[in-house]
DRENDO-409937 format. One record per residue: z, x, y of N, C-alpha, C, O in turn; chain; residue number from 1; residue in three letters. Coordinates in Angstrom, 3 decimals. Layout:
% DRENDO-409937
GUTOR, n_up, n_east, n_north, ca_up, ca_east, ca_north, c_up, c_east, c_north, o_up, o_east, o_north, chain, resi, resn
GUTOR, Z, X, Y, Z, X, Y, Z, X, Y, Z, X, Y, A, NUM, ALA
...
This chain:
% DRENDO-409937
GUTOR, n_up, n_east, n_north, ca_up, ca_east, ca_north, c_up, c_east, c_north, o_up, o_east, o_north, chain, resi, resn
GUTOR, 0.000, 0.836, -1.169, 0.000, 0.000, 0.000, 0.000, 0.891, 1.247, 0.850, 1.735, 1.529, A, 1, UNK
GUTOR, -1.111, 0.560, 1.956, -0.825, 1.595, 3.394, -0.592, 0.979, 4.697, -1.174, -0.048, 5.046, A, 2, UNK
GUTOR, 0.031, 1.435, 5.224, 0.340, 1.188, 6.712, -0.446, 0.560, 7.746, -1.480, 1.145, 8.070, A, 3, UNK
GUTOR, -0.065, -0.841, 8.495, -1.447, -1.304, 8.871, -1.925, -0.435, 10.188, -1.189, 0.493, 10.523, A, 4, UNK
GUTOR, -2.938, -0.651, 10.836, -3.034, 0.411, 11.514, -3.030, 0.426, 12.824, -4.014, -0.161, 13.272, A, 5, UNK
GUTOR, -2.243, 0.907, 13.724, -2.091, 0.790, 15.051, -2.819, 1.065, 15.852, -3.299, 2.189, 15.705, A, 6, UNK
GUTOR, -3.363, 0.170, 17.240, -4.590, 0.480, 18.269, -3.943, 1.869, 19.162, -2.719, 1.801, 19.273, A, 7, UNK
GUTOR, -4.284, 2.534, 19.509, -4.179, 3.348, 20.534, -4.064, 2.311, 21.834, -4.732, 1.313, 22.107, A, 8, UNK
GUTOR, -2.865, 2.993, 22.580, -2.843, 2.260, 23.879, -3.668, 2.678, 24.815, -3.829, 3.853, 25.145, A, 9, UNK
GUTOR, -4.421, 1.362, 25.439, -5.804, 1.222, 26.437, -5.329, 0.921, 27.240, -4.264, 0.305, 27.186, A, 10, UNK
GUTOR, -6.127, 1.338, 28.675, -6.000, 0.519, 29.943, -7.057, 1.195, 30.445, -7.232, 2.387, 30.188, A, 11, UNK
GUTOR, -8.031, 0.347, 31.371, -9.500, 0.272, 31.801, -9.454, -0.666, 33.058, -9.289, -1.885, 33.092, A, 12, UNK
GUTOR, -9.680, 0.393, 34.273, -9.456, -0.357, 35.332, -11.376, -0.648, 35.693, -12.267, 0.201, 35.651, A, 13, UNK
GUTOR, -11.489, -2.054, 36.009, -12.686, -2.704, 36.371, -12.629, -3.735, 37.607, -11.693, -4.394, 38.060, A, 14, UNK
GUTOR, -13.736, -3.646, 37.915, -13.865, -4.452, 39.611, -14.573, -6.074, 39.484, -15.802, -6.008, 39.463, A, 15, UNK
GUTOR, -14.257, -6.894, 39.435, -14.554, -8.275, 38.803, -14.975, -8.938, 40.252, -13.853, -8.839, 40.747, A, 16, UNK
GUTOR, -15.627, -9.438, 41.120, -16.124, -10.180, 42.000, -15.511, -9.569, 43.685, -15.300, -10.063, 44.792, A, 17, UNK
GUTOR, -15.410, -8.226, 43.030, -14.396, -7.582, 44.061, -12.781, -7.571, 44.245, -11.993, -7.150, 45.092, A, 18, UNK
GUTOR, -12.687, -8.426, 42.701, -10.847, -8.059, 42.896, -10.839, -6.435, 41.751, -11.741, -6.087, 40.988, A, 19, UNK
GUTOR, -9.685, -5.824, 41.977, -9.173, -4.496, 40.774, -8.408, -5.776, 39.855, -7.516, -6.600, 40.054, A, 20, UNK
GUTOR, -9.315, -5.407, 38.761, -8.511, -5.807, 37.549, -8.194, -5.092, 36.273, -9.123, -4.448, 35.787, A, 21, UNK
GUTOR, -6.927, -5.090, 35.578, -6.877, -3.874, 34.539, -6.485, -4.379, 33.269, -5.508, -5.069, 32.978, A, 22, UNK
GUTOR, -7.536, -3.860, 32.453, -7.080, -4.727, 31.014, -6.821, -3.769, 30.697, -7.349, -2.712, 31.041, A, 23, UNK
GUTOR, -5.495, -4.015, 29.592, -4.596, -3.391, 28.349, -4.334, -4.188, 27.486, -3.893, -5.332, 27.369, A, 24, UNK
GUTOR, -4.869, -2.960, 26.592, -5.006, -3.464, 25.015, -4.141, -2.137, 24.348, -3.849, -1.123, 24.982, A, 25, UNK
GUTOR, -3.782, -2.418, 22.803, -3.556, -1.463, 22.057, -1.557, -1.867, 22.040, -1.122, -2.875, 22.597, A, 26, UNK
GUTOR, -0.949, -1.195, 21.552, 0.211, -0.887, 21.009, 0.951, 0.308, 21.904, 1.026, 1.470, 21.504, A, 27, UNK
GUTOR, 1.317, -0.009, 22.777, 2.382, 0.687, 23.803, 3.322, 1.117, 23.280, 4.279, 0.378, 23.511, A, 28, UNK
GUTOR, 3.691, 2.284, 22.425, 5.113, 2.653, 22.703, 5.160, 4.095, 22.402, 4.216, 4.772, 21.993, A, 29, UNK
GUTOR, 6.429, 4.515, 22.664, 6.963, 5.511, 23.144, 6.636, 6.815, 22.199, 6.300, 7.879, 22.718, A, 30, UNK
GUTOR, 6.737, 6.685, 21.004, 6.501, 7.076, 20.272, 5.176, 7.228, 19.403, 5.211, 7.799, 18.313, A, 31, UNK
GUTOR, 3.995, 6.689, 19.937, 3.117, 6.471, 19.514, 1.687, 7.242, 20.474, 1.840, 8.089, 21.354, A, 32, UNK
GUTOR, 0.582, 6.773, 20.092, -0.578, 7.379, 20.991, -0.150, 7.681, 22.390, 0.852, 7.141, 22.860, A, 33, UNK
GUTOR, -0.915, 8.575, 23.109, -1.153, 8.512, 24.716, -2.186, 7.730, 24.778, -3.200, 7.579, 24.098, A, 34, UNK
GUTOR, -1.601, 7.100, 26.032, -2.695, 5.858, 26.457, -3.982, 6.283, 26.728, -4.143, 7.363, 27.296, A, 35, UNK
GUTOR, -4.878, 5.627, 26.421, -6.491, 5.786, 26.743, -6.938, 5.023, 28.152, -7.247, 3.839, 28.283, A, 36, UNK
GUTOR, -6.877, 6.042, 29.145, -7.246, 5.443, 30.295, -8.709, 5.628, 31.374, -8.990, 6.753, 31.786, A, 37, UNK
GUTOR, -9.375, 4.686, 31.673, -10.906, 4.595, 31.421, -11.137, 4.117, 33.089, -10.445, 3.143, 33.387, A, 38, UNK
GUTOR, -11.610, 4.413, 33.700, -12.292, 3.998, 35.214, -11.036, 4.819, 36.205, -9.975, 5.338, 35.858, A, 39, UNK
GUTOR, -11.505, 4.715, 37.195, -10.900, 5.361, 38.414, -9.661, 4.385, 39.134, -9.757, 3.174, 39.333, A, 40, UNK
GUTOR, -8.651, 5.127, 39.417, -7.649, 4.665, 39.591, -7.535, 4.574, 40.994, -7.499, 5.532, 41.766, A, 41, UNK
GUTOR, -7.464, 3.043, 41.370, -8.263, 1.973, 42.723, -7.163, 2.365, 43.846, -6.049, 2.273, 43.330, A, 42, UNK
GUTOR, -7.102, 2.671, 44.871, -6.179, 2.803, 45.964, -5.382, 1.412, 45.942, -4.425, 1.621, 46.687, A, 43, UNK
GUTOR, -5.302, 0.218, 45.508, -5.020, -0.899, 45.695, -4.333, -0.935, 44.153, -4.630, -0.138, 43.263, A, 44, UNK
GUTOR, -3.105, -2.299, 43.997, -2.738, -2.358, 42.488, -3.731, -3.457, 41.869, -4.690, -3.920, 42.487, A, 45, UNK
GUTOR, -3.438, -3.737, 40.822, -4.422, -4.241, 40.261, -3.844, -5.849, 40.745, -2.651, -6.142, 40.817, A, 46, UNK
GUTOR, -4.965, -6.762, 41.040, -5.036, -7.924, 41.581, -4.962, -9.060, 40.019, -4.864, -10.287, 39.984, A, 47, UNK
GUTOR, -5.011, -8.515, 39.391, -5.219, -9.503, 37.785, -5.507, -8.615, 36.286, -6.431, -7.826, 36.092, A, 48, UNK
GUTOR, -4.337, -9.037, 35.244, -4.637, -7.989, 34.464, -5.033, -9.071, 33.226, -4.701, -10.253, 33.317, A, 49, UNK
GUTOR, -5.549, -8.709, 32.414, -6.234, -8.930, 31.278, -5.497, -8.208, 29.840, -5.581, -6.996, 29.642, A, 50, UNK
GUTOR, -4.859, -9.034, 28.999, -4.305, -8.628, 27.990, -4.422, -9.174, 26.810, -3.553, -9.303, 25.948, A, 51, UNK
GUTOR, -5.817, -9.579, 26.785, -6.217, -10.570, 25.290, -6.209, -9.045, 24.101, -6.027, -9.412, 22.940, A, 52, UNK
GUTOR, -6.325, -7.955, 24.210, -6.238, -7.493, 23.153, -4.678, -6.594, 23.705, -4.547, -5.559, 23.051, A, 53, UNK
GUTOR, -3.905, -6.740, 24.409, -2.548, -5.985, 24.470, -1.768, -6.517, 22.551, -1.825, -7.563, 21.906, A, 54, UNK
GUTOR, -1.323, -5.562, 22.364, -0.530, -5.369, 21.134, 1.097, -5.647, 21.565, 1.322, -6.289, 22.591, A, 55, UNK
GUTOR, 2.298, -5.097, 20.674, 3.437, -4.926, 20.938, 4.034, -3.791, 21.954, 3.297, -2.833, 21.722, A, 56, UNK
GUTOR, 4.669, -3.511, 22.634, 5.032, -2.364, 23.559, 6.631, -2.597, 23.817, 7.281, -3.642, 23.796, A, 57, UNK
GUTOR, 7.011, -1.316, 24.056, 8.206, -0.729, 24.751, 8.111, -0.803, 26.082, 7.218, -1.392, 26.692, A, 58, UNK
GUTOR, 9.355, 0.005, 26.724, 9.498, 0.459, 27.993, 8.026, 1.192, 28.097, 7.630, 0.571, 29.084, A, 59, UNK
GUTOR, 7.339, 1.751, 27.892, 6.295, 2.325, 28.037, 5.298, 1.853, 29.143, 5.011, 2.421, 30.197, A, 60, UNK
GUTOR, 4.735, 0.389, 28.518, 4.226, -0.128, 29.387, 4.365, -0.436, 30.763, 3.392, -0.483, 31.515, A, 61, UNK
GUTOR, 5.956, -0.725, 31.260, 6.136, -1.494, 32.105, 6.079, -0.070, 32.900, 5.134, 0.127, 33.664, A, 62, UNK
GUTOR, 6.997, 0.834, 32.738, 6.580, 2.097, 33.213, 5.377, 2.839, 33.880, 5.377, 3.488, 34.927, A, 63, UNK
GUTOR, 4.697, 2.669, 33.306, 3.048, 2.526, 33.254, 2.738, 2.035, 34.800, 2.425, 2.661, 35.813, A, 64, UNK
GUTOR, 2.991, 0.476, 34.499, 2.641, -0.534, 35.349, 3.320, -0.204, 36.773, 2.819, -0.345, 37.888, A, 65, UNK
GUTOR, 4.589, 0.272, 36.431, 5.149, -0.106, 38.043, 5.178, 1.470, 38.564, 5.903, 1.773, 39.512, A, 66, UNK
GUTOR, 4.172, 2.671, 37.749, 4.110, 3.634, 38.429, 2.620, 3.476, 39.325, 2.478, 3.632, 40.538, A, 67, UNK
GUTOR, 1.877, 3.219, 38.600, 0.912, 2.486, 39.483, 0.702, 1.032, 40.407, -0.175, 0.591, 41.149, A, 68, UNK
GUTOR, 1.734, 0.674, 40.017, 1.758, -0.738, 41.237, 2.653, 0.914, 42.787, 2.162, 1.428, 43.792, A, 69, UNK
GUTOR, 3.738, 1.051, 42.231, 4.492, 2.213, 43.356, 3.410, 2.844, 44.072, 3.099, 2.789, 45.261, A, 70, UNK
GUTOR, 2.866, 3.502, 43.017, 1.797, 4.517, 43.717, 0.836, 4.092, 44.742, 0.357, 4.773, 45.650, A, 71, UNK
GUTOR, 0.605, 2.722, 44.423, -1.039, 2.219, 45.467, 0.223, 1.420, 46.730, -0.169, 0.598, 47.558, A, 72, UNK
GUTOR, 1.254, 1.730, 46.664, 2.393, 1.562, 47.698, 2.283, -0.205, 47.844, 2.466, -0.742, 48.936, A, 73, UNK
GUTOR, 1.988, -0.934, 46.698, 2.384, -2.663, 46.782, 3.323, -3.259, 46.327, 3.099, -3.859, 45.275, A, 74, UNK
GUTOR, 4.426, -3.324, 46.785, 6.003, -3.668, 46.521, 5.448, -5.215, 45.678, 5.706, -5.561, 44.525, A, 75, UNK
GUTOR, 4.491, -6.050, 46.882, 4.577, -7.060, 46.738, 3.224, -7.283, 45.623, 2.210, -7.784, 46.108, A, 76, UNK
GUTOR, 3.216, -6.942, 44.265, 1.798, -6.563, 43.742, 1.771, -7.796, 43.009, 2.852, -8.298, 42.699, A, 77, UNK
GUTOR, 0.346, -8.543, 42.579, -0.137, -9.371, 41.882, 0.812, -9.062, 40.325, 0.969, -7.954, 39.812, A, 78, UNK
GUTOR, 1.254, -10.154, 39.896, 1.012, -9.843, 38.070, 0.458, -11.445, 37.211, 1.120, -12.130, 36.431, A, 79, UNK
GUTOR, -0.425, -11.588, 37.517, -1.427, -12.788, 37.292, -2.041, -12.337, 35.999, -2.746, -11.417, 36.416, A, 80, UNK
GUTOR, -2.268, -12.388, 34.493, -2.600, -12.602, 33.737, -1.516, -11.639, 32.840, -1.825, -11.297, 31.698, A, 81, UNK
GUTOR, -0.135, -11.205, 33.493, 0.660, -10.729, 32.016, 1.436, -11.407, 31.215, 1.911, -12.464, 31.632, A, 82, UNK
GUTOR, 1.624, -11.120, 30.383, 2.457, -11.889, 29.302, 3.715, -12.152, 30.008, 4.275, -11.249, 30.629, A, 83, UNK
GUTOR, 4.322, -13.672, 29.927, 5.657, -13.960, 30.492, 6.480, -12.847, 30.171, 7.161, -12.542, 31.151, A, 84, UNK
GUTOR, 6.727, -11.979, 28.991, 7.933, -11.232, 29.132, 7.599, -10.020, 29.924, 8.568, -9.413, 30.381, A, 85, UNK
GUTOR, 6.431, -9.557, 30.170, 6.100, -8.596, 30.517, 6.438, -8.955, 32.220, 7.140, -8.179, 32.868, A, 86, UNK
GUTOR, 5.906, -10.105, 32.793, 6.132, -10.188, 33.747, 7.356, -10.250, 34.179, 7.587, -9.586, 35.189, A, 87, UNK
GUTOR, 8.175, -10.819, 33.744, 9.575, -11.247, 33.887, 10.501, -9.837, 34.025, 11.365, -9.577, 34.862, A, 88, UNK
GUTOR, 9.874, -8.812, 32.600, 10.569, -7.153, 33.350, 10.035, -6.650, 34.659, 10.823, -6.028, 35.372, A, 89, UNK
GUTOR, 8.742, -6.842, 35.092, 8.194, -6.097, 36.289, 8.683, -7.303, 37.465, 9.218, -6.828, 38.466, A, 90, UNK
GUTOR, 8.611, -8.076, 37.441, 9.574, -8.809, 38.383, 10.708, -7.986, 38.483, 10.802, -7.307, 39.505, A, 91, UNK
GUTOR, 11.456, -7.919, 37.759, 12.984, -7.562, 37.552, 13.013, -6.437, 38.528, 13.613, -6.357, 39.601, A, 92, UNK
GUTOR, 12.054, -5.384, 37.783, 11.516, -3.722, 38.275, 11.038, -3.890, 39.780, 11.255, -2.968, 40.567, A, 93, UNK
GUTOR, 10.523, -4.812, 40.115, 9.357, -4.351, 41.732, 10.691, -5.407, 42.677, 10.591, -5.663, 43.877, A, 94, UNK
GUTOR, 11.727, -5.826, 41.883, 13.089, -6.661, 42.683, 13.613, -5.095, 43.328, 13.669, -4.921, 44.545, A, 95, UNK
GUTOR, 13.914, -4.201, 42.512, 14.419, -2.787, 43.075, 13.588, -1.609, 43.439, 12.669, -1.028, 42.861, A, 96, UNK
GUTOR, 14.256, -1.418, 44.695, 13.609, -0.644, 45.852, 13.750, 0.639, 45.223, 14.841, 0.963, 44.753, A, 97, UNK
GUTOR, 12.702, 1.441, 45.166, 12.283, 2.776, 44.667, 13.518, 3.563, 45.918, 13.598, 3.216, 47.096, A, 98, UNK
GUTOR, 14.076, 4.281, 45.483, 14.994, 5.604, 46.650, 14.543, 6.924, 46.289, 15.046, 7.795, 45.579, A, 99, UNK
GUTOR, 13.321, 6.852, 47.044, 12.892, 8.573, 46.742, 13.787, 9.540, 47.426, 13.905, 10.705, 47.047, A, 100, UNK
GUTOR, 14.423, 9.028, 48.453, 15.153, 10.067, 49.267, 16.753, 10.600, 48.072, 17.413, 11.639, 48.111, A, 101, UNK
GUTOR, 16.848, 9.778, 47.446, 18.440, 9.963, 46.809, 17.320, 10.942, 45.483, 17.934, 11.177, 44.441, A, 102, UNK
GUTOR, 16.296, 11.298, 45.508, 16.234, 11.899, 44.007, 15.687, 12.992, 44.980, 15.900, 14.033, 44.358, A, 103, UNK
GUTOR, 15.168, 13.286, 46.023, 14.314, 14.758, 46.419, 15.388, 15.371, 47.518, 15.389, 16.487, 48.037, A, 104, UNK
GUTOR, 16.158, 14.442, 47.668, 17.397, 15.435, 48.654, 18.507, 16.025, 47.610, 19.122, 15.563, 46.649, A, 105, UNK
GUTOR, 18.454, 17.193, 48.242, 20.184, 17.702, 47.848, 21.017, 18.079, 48.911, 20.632, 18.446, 50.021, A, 106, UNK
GUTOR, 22.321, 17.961, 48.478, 22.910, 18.090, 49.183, 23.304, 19.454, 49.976, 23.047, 20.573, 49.530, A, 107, UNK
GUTOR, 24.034, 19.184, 51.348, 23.936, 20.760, 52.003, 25.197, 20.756, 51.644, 25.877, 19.740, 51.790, A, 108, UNK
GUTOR, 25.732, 21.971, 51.084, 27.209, 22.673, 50.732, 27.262, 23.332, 52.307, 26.423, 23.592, 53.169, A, 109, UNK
GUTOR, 28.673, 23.444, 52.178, 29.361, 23.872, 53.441, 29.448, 25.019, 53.023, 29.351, 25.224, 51.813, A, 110, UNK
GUTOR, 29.711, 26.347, 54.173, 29.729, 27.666, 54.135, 30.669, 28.219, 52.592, 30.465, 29.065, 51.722, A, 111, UNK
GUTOR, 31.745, 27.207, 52.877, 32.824, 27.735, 51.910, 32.703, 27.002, 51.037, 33.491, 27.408, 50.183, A, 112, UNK
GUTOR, 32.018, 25.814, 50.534, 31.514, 25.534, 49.114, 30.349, 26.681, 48.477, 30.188, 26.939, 47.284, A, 113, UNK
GUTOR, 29.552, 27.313, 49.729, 28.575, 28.590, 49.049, 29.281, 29.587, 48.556, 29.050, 29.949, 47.402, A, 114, UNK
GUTOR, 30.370, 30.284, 49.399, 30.833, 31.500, 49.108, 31.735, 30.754, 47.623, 31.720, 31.449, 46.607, A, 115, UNK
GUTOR, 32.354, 29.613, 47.566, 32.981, 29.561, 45.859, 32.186, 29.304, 44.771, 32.662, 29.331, 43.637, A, 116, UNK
GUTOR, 30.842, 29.016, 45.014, 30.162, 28.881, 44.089, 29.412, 30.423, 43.472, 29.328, 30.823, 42.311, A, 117, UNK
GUTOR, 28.886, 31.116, 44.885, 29.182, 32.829, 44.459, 30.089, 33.292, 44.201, 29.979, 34.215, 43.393, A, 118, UNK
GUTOR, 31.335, 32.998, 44.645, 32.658, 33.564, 43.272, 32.148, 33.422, 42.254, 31.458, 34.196, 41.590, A, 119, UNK
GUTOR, 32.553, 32.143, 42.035, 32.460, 31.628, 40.249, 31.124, 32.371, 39.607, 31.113, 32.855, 38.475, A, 120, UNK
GUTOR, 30.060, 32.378, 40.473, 28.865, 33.140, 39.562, 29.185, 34.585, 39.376, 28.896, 35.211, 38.356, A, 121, UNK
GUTOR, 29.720, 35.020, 40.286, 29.707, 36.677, 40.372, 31.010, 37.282, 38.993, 31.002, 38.361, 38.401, A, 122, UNK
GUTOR, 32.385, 35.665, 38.785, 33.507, 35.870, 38.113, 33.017, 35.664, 36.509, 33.637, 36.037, 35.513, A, 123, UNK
GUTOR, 31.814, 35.010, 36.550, 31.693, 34.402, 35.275, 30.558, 35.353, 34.194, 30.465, 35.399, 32.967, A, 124, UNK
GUTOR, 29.688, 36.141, 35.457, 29.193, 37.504, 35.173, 29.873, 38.678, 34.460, 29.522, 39.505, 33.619, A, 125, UNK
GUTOR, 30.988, 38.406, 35.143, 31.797, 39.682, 35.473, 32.548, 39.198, 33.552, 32.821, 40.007, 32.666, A, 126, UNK
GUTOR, 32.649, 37.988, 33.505, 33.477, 38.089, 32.286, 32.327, 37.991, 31.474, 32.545, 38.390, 30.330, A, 127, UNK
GUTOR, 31.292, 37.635, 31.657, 30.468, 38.338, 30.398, 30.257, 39.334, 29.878, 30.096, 39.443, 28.663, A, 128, UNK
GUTOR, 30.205, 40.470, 30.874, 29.781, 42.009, 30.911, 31.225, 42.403, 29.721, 31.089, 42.914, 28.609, A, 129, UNK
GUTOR, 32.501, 41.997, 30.349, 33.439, 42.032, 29.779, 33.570, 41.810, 28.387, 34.216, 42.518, 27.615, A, 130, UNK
GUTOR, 32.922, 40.786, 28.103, 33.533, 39.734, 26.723, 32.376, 40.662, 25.906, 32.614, 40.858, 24.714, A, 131, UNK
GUTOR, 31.226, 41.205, 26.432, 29.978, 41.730, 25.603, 30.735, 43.477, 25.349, 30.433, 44.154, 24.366, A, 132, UNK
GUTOR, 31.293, 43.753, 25.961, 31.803, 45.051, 25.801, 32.898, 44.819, 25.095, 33.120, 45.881, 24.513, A, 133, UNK
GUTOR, 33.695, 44.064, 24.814, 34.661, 44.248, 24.265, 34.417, 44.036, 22.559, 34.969, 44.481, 21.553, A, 134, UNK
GUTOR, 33.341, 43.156, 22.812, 32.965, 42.815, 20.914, 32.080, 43.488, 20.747, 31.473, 42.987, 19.800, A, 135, UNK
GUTOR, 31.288, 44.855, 21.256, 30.767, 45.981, 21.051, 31.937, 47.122, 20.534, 31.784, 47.917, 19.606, A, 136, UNK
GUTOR, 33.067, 46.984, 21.344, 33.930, 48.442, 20.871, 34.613, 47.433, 19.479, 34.761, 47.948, 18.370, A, 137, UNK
GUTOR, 34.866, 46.417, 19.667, 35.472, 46.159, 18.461, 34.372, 46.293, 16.808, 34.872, 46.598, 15.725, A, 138, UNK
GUTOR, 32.785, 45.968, 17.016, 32.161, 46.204, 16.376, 32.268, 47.723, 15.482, 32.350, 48.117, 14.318, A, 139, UNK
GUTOR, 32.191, 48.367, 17.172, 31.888, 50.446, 16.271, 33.181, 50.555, 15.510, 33.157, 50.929, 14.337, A, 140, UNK
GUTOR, 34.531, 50.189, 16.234, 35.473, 50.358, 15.520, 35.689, 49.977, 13.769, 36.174, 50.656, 12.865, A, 141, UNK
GUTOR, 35.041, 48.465, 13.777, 35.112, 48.137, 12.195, 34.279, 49.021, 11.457, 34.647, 49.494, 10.381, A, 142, UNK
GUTOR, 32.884, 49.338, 12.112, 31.653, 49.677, 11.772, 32.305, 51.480, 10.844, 32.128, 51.838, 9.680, A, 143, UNK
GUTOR, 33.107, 52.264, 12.101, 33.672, 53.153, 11.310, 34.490, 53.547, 11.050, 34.790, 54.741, 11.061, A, 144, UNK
GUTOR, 35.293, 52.373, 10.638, 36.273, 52.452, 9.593, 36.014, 51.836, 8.451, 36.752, 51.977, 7.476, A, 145, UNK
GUTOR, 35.282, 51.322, 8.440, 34.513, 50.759, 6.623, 34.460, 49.569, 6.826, 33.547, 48.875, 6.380, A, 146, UNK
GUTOR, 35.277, 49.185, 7.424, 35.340, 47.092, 7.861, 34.080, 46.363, 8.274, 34.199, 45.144, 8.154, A, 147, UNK
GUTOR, 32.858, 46.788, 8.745, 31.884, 46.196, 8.828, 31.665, 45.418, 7.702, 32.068, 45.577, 6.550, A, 148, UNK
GUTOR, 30.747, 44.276, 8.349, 30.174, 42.886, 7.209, 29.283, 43.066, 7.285, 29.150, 43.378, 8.468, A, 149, UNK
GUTOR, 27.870, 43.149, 6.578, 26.298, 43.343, 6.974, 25.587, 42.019, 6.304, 25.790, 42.112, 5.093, A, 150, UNK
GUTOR, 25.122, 41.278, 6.481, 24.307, 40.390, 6.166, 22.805, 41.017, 5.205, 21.933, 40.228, 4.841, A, 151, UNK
């Protein structure tokens, strides 16, 4: 008995009477194919998607979807032909506001949070050099006095 056989995940962006529309087909998940992606990716999100041959999917998809709805910058983007559950997560997803600033900022340390963080690097050096020398002399020592173990 063999395994039935899974579509590779598709998506094929096409221009229908002048709207962007993007059909996906195939078996979305995480663990499975990289998606097969076919036409040029439209400055605009897609206005209507098409999913008569979409399969089962993960987080994968929606991922997918709301990196390119983000990207063509449409908070407020069409989802007119997806599957109720599908829609119902990207609803959920395009409800919360992307915070690029909280993931590309770091924070500024104060003078004296720098200089303790160069302590600790310079202390934690310092006990390596240490800890590596010390299980070197303890090595030669076993080594000649007969106590060595050799693998």
């Amino acid at each position: 008995m063999t395994a039935p056989k899974v579509a590779a995940p598709h998506a094929r962006w096409v221009r229908d009477g002048g709207r962007v529309v993007l059909e996906l087909a195939g078996e979305w998940r995480r663990d499975g194919a990289e998606p097969v992606i076919d036409g040029d990716f439209p400055e605009q999100a897609p206005e209507l998607y098409r999913t008569h041959g979409l399969g089962e999917f993960d987080s994968t998809l929606p991922a997918f979807l709301l990196a390119r709805i983000r990207a063509a910058g449409s908070p407020h983007a069409s989802l007119d032909g997806l599957p109720q559950n599908l829609h119902g997560l990207m609803e959920l997803a395009l409800a919360v506001p992307e915070e690029i600033e909280a993931r590309e900022k770091t924070p500024e340390l104060s003078e004296i949070r720098k200089l303790g963080a160069q302590t600790l690097g310079v202390w934690a050096g310092m006990r390596s050099i240490i800890e590596f020398t010390g299980q070197s002399v303890l090595s030669l020592v076993r080594f000649f006095s007969g106590r060595a173990r050799f693998r």
